[in-house]
TORRODREN-327913 format. One record per residue: residue number from 1; residue in three letters; x, y, z of N, C-alpha, C in turn. Coordinates in steps of 0.05 Angstrom, whole numbers. Each point is the difference from the previous one (the first is absolute). Layout:
! residues N
SITE;NUM;ALA;X;Y;Z;X;Y;Z;X;Y;Z
...
//
This chain:
! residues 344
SITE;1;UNK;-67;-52;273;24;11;11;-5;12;28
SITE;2;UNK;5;-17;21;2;14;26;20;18;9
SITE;3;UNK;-10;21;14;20;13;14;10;1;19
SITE;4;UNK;20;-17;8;18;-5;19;31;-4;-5
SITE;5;UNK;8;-7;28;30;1;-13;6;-30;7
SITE;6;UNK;22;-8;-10;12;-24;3;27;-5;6
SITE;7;UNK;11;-26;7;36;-9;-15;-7;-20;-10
SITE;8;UNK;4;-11;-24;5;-27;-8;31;-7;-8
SITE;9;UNK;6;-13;14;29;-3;5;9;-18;-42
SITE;10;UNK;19;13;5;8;1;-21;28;-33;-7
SITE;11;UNK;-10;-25;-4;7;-16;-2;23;-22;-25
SITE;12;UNK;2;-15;3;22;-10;-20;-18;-4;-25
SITE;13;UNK;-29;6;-2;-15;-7;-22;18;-3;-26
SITE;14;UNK;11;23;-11;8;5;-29;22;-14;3
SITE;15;UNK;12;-13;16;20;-17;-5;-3;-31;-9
SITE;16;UNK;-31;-8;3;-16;-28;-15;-4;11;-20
SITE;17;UNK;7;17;-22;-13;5;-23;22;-19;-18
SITE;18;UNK;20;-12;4;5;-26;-14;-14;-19;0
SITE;19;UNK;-18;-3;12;-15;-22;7;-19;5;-17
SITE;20;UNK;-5;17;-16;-23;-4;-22;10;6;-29
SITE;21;UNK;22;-17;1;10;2;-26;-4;-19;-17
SITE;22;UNK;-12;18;-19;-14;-28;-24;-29;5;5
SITE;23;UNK;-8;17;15;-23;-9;8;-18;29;-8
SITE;24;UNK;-24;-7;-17;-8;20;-7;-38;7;7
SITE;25;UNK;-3;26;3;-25;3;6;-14;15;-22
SITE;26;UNK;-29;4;5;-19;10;-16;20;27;-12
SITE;27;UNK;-3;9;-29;15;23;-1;-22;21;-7
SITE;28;UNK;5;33;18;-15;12;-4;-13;11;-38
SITE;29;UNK;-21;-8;4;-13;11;-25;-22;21;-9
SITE;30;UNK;10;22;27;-23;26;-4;13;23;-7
SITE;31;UNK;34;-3;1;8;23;5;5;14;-39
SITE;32;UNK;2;-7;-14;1;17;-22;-24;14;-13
SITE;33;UNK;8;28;15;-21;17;11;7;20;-11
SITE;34;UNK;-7;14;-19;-2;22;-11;-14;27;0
SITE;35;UNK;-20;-12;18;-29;18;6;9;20;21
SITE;36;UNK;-18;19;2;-10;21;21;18;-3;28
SITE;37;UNK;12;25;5;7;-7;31;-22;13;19
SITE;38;UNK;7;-8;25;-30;-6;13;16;17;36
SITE;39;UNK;-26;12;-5;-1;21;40;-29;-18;3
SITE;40;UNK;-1;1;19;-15;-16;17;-3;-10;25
SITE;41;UNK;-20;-7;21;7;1;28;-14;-35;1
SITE;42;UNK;19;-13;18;-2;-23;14;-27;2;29
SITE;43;UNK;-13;-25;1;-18;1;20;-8;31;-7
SITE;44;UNK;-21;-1;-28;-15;26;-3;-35;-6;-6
SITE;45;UNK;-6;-35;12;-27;2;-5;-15;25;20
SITE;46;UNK;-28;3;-19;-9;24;10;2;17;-4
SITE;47;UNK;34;10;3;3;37;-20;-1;3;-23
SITE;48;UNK;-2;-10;-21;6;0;-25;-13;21;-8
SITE;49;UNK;-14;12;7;-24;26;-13;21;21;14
SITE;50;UNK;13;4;19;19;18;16;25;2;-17
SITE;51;UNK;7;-19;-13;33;-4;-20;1;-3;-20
SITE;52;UNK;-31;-3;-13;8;-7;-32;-3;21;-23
SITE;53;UNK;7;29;15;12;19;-18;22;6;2
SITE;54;UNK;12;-30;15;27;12;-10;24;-31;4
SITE;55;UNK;-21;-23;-7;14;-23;2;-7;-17;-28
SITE;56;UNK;8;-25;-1;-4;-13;-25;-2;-27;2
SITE;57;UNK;13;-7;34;-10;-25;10;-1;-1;29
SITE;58;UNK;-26;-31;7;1;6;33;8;-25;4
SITE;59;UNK;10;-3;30;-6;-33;7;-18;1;13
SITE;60;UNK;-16;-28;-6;-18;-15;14;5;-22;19
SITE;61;UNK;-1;21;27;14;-25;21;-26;-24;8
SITE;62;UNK;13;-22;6;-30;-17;5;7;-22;16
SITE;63;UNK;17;5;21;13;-24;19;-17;-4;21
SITE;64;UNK;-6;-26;-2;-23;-14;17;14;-13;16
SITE;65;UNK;-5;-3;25;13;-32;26;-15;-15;-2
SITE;66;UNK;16;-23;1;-10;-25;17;15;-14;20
SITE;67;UNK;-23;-7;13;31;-8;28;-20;-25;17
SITE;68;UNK;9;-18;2;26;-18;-5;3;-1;-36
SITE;69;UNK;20;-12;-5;3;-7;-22;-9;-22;-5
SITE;70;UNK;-20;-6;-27;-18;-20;-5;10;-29;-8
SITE;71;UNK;-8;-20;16;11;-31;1;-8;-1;-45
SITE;72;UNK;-16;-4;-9;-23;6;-10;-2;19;-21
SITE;73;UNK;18;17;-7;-10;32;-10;-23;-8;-25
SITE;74;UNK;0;-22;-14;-22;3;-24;-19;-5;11
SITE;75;UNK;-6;-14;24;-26;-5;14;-14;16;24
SITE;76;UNK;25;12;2;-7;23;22;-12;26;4
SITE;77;UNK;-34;-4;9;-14;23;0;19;30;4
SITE;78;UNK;18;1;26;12;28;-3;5;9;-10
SITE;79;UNK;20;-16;-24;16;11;-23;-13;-3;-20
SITE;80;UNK;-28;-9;-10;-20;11;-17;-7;27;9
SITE;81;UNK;-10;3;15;-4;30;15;21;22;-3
SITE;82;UNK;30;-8;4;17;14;-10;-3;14;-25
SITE;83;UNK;6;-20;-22;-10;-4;-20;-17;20;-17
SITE;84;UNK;-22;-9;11;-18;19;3;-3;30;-4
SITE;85;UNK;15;1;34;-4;33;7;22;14;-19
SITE;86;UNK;24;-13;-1;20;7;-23;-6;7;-26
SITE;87;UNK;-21;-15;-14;-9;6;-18;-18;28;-3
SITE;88;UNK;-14;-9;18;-24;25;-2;17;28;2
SITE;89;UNK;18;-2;6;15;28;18;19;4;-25
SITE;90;UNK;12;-22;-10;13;11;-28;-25;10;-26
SITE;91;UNK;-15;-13;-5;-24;7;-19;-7;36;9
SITE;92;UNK;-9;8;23;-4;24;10;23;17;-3
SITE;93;UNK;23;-5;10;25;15;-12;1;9;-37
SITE;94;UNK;-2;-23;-12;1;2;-26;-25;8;-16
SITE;95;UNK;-19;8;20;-26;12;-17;13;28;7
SITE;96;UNK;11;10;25;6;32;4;14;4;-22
SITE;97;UNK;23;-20;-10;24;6;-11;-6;5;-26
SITE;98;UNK;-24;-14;-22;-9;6;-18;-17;19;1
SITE;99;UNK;-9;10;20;-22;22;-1;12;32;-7
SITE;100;UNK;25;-5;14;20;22;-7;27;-7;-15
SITE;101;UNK;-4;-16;-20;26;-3;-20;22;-4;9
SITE;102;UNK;-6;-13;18;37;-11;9;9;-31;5
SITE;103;UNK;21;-5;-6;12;-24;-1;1;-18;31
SITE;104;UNK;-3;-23;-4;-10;-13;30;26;-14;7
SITE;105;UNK;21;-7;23;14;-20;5;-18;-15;27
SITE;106;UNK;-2;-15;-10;-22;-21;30;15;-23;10
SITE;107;UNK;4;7;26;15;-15;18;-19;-30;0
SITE;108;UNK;11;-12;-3;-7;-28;-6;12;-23;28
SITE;109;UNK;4;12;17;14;-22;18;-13;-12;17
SITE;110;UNK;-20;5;5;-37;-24;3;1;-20;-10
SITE;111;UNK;3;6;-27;-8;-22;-19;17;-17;-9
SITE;112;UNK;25;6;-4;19;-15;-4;24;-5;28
SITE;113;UNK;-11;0;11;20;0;28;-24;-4;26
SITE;114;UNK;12;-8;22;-27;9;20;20;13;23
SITE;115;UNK;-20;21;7;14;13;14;-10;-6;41
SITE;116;UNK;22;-4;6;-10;-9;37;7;22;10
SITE;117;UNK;-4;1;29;3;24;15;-19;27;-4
SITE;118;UNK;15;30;-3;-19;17;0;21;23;-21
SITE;119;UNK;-14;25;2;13;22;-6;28;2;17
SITE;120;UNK;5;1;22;21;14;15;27;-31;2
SITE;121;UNK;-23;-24;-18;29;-22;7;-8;-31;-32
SITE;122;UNK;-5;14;-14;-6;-16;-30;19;-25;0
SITE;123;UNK;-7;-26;-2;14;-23;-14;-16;-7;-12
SITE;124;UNK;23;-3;-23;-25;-11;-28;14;-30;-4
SITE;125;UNK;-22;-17;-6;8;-32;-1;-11;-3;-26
SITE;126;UNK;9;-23;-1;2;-8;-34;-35;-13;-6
SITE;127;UNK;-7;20;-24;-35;-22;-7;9;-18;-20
SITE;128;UNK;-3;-25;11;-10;-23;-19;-8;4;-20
SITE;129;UNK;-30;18;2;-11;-1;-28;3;35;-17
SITE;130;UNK;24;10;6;4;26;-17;-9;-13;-30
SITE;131;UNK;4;-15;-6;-15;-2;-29;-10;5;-8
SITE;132;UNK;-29;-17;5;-19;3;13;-17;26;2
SITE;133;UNK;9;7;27;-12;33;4;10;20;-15
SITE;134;UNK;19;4;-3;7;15;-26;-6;-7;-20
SITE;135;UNK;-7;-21;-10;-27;5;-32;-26;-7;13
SITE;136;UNK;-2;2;20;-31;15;-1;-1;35;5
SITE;137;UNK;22;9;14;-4;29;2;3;13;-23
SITE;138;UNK;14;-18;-27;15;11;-22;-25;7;-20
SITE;139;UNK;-23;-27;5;-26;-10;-10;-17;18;8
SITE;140;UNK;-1;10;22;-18;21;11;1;32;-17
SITE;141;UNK;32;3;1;9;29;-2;0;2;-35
SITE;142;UNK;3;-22;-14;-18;5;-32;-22;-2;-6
SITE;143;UNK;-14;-7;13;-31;-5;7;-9;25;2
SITE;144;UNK;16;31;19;-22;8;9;23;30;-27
SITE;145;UNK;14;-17;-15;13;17;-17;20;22;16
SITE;146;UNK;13;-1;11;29;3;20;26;-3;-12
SITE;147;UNK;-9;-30;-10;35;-18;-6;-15;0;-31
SITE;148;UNK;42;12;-8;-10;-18;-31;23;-21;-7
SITE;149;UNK;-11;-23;-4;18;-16;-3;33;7;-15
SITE;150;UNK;20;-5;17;30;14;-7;3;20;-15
SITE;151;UNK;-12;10;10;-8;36;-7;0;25;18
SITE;152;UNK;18;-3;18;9;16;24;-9;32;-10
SITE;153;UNK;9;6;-25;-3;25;-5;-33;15;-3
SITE;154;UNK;-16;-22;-6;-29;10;-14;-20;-8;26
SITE;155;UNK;10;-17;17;-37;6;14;15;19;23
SITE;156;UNK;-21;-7;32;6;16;21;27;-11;13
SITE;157;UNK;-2;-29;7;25;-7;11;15;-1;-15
SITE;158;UNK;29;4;18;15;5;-21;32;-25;14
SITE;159;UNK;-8;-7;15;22;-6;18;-5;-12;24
SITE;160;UNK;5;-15;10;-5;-13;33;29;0;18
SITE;161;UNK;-17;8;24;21;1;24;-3;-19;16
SITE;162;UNK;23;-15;-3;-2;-34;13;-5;5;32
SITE;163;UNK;21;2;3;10;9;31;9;13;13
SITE;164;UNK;-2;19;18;9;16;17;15;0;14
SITE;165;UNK;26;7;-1;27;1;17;3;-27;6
SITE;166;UNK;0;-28;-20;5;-17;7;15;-13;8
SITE;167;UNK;28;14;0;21;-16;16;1;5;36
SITE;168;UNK;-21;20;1;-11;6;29;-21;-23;20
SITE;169;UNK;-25;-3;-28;-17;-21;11;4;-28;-16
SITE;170;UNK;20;-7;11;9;-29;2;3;-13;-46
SITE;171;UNK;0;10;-9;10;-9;-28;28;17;-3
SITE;172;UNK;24;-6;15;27;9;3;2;-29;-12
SITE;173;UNK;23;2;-15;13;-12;-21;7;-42;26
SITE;174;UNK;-10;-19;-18;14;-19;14;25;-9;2
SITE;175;UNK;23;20;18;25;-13;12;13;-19;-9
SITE;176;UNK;-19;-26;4;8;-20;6;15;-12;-35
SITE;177;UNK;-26;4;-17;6;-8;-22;17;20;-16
SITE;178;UNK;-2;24;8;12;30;-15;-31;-2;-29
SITE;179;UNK;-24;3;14;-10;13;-25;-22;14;2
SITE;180;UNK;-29;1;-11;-19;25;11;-8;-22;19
SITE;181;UNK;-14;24;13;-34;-20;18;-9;-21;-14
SITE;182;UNK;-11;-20;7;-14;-18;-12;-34;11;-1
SITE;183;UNK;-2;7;26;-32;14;-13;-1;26;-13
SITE;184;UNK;30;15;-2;-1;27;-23;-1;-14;-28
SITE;185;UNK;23;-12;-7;-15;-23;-26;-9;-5;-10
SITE;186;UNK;-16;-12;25;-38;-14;-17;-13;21;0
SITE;187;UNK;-5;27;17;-9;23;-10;6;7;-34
SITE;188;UNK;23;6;10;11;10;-31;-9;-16;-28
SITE;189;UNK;6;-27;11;-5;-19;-29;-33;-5;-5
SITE;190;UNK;-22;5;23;-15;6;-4;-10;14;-29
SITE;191;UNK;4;35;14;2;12;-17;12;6;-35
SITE;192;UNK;24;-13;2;15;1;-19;-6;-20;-26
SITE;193;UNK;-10;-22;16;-10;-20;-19;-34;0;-9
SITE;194;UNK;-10;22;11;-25;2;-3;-6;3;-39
SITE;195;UNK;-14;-8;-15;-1;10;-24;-10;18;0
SITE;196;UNK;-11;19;16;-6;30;-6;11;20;11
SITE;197;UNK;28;-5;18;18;26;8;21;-15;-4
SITE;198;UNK;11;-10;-19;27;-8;-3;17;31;1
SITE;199;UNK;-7;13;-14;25;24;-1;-16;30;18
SITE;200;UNK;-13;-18;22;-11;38;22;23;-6;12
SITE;201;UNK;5;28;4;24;7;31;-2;-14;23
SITE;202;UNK;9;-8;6;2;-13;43;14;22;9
SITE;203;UNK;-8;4;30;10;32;10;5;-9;24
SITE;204;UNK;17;6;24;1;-2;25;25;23;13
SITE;205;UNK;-7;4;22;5;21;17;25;-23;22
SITE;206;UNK;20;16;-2;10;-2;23;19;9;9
SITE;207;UNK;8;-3;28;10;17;23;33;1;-2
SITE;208;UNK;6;22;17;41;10;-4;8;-22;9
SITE;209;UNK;-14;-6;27;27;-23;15;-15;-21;-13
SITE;210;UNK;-16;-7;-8;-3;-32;-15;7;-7;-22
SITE;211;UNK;3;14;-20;1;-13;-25;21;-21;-10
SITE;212;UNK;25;14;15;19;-28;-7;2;-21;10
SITE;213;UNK;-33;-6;17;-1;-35;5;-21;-7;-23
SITE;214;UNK;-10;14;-16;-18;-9;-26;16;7;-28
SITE;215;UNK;23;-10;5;21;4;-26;-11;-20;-24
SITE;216;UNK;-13;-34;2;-13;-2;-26;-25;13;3
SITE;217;UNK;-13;-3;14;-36;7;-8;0;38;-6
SITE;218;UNK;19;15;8;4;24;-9;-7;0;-38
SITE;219;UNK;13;-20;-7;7;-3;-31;-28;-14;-13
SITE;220;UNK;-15;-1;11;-22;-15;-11;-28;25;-12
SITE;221;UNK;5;24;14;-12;19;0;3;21;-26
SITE;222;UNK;-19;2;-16;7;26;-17;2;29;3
SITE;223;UNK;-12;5;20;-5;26;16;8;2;30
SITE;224;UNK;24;11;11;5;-8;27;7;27;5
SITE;225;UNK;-6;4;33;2;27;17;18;-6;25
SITE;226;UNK;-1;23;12;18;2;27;-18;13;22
SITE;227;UNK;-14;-3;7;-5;13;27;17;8;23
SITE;228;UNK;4;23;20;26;-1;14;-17;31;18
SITE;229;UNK;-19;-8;23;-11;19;4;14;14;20
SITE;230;UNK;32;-4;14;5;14;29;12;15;-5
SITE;231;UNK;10;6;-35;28;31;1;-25;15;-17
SITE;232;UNK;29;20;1;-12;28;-14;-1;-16;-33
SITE;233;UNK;-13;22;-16;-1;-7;-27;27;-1;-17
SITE;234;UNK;23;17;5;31;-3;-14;7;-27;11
SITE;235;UNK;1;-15;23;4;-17;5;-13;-25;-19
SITE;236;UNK;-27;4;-3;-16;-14;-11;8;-7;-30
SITE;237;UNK;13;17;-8;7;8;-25;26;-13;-7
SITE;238;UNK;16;0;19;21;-16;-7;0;-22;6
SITE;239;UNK;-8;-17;21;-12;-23;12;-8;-8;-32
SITE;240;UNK;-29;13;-9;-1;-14;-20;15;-8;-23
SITE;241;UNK;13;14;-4;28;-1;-24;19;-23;9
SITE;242;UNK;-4;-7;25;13;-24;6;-15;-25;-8
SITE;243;UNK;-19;1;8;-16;-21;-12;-8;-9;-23
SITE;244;UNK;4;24;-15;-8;-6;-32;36;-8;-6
SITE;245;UNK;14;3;10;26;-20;-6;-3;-24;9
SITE;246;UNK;-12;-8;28;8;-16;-3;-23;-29;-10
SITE;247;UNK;-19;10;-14;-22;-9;-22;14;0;-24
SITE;248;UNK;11;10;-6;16;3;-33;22;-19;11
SITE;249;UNK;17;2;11;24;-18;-6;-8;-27;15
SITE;250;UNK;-14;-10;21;0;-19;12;-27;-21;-13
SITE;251;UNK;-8;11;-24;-31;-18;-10;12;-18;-10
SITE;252;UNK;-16;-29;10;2;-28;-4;-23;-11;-13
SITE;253;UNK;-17;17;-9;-26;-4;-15;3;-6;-30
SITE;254;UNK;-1;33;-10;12;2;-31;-35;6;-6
SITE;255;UNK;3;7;-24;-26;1;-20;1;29;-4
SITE;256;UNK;-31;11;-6;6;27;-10;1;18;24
SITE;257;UNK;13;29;-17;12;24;35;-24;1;16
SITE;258;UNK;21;-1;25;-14;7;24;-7;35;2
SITE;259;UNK;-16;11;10;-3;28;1;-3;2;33
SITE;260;UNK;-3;31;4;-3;5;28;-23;30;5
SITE;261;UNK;-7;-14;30;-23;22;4;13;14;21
SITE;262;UNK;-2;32;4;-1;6;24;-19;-1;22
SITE;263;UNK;0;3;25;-18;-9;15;6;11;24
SITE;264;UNK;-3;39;7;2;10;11;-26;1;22
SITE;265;UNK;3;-3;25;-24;9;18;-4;21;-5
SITE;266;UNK;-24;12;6;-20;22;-1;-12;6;31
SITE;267;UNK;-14;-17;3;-14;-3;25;-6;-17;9
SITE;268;UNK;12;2;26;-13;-36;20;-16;6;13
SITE;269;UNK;-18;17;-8;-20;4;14;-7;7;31
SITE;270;UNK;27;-3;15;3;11;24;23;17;-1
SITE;271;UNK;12;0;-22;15;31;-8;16;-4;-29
SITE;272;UNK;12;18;-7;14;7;-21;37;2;-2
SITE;273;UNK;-5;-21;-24;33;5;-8;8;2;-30
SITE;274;UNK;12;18;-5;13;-4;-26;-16;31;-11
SITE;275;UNK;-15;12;14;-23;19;-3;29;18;-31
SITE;276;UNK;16;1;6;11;23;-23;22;-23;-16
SITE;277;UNK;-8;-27;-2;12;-11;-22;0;3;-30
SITE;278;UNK;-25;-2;-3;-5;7;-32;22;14;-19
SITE;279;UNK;24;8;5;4;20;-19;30;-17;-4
SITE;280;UNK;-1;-25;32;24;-18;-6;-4;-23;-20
SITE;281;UNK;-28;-11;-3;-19;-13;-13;-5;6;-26
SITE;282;UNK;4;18;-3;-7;16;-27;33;-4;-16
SITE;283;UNK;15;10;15;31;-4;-8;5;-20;-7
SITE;284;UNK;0;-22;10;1;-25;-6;-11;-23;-13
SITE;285;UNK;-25;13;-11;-18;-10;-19;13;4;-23
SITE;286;UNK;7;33;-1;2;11;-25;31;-12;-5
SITE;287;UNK;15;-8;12;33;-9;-6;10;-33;-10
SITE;288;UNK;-27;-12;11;8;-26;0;-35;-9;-22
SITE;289;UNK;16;-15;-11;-25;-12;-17;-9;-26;9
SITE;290;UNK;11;-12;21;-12;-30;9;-15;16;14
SITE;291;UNK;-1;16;12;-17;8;16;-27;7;-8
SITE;292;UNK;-15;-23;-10;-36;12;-8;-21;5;11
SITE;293;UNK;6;12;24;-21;7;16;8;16;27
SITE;294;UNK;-22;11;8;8;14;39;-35;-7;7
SITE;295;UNK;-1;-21;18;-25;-6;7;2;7;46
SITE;296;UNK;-7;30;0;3;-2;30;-14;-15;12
SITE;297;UNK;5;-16;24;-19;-17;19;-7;29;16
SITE;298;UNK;-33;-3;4;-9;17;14;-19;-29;20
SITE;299;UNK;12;0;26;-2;-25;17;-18;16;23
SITE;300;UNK;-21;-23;1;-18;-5;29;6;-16;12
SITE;301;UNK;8;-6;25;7;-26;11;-29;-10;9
SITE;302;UNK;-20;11;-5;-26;-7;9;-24;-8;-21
SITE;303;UNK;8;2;-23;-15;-3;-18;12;-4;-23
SITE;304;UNK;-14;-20;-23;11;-22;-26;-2;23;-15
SITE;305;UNK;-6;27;2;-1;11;-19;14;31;1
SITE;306;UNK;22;-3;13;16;27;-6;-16;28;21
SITE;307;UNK;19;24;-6;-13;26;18;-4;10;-33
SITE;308;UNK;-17;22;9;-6;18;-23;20;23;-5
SITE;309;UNK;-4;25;-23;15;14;1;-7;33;13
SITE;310;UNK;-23;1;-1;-8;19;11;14;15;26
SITE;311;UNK;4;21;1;15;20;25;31;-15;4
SITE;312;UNK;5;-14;-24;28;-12;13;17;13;-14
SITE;313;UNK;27;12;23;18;15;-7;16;-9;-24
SITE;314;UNK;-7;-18;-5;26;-17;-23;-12;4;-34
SITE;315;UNK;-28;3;11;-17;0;-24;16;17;-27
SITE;316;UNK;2;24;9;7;18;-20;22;-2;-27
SITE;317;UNK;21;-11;25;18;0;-26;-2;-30;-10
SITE;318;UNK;-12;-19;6;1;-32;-16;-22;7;-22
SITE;319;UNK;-23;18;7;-20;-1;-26;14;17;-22
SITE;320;UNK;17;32;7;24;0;-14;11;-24;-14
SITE;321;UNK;16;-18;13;15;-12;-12;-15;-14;-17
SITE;322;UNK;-27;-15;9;-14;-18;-20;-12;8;-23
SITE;323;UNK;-7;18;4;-2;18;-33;20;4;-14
SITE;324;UNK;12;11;7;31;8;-15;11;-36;-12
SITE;325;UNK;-12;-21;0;6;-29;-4;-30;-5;-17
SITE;326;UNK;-15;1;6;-33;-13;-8;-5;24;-17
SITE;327;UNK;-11;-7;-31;-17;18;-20;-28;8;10
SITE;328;UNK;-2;24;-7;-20;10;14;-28;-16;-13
SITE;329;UNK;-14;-6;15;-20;-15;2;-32;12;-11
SITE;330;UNK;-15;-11;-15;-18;21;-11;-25;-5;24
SITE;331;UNK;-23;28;1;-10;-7;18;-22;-28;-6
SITE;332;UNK;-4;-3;-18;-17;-30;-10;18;-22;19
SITE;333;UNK;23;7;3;13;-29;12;7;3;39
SITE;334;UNK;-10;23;6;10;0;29;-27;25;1
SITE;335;UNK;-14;-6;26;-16;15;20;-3;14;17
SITE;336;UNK;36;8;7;5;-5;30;-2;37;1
SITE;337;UNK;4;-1;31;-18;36;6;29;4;13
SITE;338;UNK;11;17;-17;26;17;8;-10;21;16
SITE;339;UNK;-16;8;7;-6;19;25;-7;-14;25
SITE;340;UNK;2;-33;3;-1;-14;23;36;4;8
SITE;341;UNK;15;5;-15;28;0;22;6;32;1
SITE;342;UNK;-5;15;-25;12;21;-2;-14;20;28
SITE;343;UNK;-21;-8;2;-27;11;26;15;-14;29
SITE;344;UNK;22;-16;0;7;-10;28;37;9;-8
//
């Protein structure tokens, strides 16, 4: 989730949605969810010893470039390398995440997607072989005992985050035909058809002014957010209440409920917003039941792995809020030195 601002002009899209009539896609099969609701911070590799007295899940961000985009991708050294570094960086995420008893969502859009460009301008193009790479990452992550086969609830992962504000970096809905991306899709069907995460969550983040050009691929997701970093937090608040309408009445997907995360900034690392949200966050958790989670982005534009929480003004009342959500944790299951924030 970059922080910037945008316009994406707001087009005749939803008016091709006759055009996919009759026509049906993967239907979501993660969402009948009964379990735990979840505080937790996005892009939090690294802190997890800083938050996990008072969270229950982290993401594991792990977006790798490659640039050009590969003639080649199964033969292509870069995108083994990708590959690769993707892996290693999710495996390390999910050793923190079991080390301190918390539930993993691991951004997966390496592996099943390839991503061109950089941080400040992401297009993700369609992989050939998401198959493929997604049962070997799937093969890895029960291997090292992580994943349990369609068992979202019992190992560390619990959930994967396809893509990031994708109707931003180029998987906005295809126009032409009225239906998703073609490389959101094969992401998705990747996953979906895998025999060992048929029923994990798919999760993706996305933005105020985009979403209603990803009107099908919105519906493909079991876990979907709003990011909206330029107002105040009441703004944010109702903004979002728009969006979760227009996810409920406009889904062309079908399968089991969609749920929703909040996804308040914290810190961009070159300053602070939302610093006294929590108590709007808290309100709205507690009123609405689709709502299973408040995962703040705490954003580096400089680094794959988030700012910390230490000396940050926002700190106080979100670890408030995340306790007041997360069972208190025994010390056998978390390490972490509450006199490292309470001392700043």
């Amino acid at each position: 989730m970059r922080l910037r601002s945008w316009v994406v002009l707001m087009t005749a899209l939803l008016a091709a949605t006759t055009a996919a009539a009759g026509t049906s896609y993967p239907p979501r099969t993660g969402g009948n969810y009964d379990g735990p609701r979840w505080y937790g911070y996005f892009a939090n590799n690294d802190h997890v010893a800083e938050n996990a007295d008072h969270t229950n899940i982290t993401e594991v961000w792990s977006t790798y470039f490659e640039n050009p985009y590969p003639s080649d991708p199964a033969n292509d050294p870069a995108r083994a390398a990708v590959i690769t570094n993707a892996t290693h960086h999710i495996l390390d995420g999910l050793a923190d995440a079991a080390k301190y008893g918390e539930k993993a969502m691991v951004a997966v859009d390496s592996i099943v997607l390839i991503p061109t460009g950089d941080n400040s301008a992401i297009c993700y193009r369609n992989n050939p072989n998401a198959v493929a790479d997604f049962q070997n990452l799937v093969n890895t992550l029960i291997s090292y005992g992580y994943l349990v086969p369609n068992a979202p609830d019992f190992g560390t992962v619990s959930s994967f985050y396809v893509a990031d504000e994708p109707e931003l970096n180029c998987l906005n809905d295809d126009g032409i035909r009225g239906a998703p991306n073609p490389a959101l899709l094969n992401a998705i069907n990747a996953i979906r058809q895998n025999a060992d995460t048929t029923n994990f969550p798919l999760a993706a983040i996305v933005t105020k002014n985009g979403y209603p050009t990803i009107y099908y691929g919105l519906g493909l997701f079991d876990w979907v957010g709003m990011d909206d970093y330029s107002n105040d937090v009441s703004t944010y608040m109702s903004e979002f209440a728009a969006f979760e309408g227009f996810a409920n009445s406009l889904n062309v997907v079908g399968g089991t409920p969609q749920h929703f995360v909040l996804v308040p900034l914290v810190s961009s690392g070159v300053g602070t917003t939302y610093i006294n949200g929590a108590p709007y966050m808290q309100s709205k958790f507690l009123t609405d039941n689709s709502v299973i989670g408040i995962m703040p982005f705490m954003w580096d534009a400089t680094a794959i792995g988030g700012v910390g929480m230490v000396g940050e003004p926002w700190a106080p009342s979100y670890i408030s809020l995340g306790q007041s959500i997360v069972p208190v944790k025994s010390s056998a299951q978390i390490t972490v030195i509450v006199d490292l924030l309470v001392a700043h």
